[in-house]
N, C-alpha and C positions, 0 to 999 in steps of 0.2 A: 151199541157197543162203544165202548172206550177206544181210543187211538192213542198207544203208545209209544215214544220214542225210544229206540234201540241208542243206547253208545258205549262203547269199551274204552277201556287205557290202550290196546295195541292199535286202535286207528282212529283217524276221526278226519270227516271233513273239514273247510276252512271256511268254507260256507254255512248259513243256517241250514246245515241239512243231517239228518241222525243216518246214524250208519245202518239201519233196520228199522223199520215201523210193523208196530203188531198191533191186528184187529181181530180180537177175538181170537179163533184158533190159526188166523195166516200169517203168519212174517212174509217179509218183502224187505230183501235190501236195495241197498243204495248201490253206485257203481262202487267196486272193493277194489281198489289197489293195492299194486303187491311191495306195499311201503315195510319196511323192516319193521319189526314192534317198536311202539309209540315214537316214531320218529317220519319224516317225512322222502328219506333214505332210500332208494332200489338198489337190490343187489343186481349184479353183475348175469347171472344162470338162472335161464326162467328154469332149473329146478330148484333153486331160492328162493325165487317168485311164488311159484307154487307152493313152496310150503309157508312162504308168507301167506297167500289167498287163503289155505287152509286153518292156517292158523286164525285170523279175522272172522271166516267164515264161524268156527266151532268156538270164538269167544261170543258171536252175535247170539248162535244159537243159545248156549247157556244163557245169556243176561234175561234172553226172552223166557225162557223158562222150557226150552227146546234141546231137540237132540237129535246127532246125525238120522235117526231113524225117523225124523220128522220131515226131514229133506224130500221135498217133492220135485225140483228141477234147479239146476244150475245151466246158464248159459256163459260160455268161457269169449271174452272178446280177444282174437290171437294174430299176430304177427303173422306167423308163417306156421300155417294148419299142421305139415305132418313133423315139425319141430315138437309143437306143443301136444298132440297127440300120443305121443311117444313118451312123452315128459310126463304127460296127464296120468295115464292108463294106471302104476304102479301107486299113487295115490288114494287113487281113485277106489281102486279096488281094497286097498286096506280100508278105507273107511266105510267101501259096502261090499265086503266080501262077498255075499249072499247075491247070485245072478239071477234068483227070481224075487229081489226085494232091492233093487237100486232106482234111485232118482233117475228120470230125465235127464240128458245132458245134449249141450250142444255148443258145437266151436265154431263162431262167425265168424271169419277171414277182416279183418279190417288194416288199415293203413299204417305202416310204420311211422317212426321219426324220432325215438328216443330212448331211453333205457326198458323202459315198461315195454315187456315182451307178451303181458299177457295180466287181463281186469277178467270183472263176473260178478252177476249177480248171480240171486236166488229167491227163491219161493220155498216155503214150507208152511208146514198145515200139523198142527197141534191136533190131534183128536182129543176130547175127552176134559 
């Protein structure tokens, strides 16, 4: 199987690194920061943030030739858990309303020190 490289106009590393790579039916991103579209910018309200992550998230999916329903696990890296949980949930659920057909998720506690309230990868799986 071929290994392609994911990249959008709303984000991009500064490093040699694609913002997604797909093999075959898996995508796999890179760490997503919640940078404003195509700029290297953080807003202010990790519910900014979040909808920045969102927005990267569902521009990788498309390039790749994917779709929210393809989404098999996001892991959110967070500040302070039940800020960002809170923040999450309303998101979240719009893009898998269905409670017996939603992704994996999961919020790992890690260290503060700067605007970024809140990064995430993911995993997805193309059937077909």
């Amino acid at each position: 199987m071929t290994r392609i490289s994911i990249e959008i106009d709303s984000f991009a590393h500064e490093n040699p690194i694609p913002a997604a790579t797909r093999i075959g039916p898996l995508i796999e991103s890179s760490i997503i920061a919640p940078f404003n579209d195509g700029v290297r910018d953080v807003p202010d309200t990790i519910e900014e943030q979040i909808d920045n992550l969102f927005l990267h998230m569902g521009n990788m999916l498309e390039v790749a030739g994917a779709t929210w329903d393809d989404m098999a696990k996001v892991t959110f890296f967070v500040v302070d858990a039940a800020e960002s949980r809170a923040a999450l949930n309303g998101p979240w659920v719009e893009r898998f309303p269905d409670p017996a057909s939603r992704p994996s998720r999961h919020n790992l506690q890690i260290p503060g020190g700067g605007k970024v309230k809140i990064s995430c990868v993911f995993t997805a799986y193309v059937e077909g």
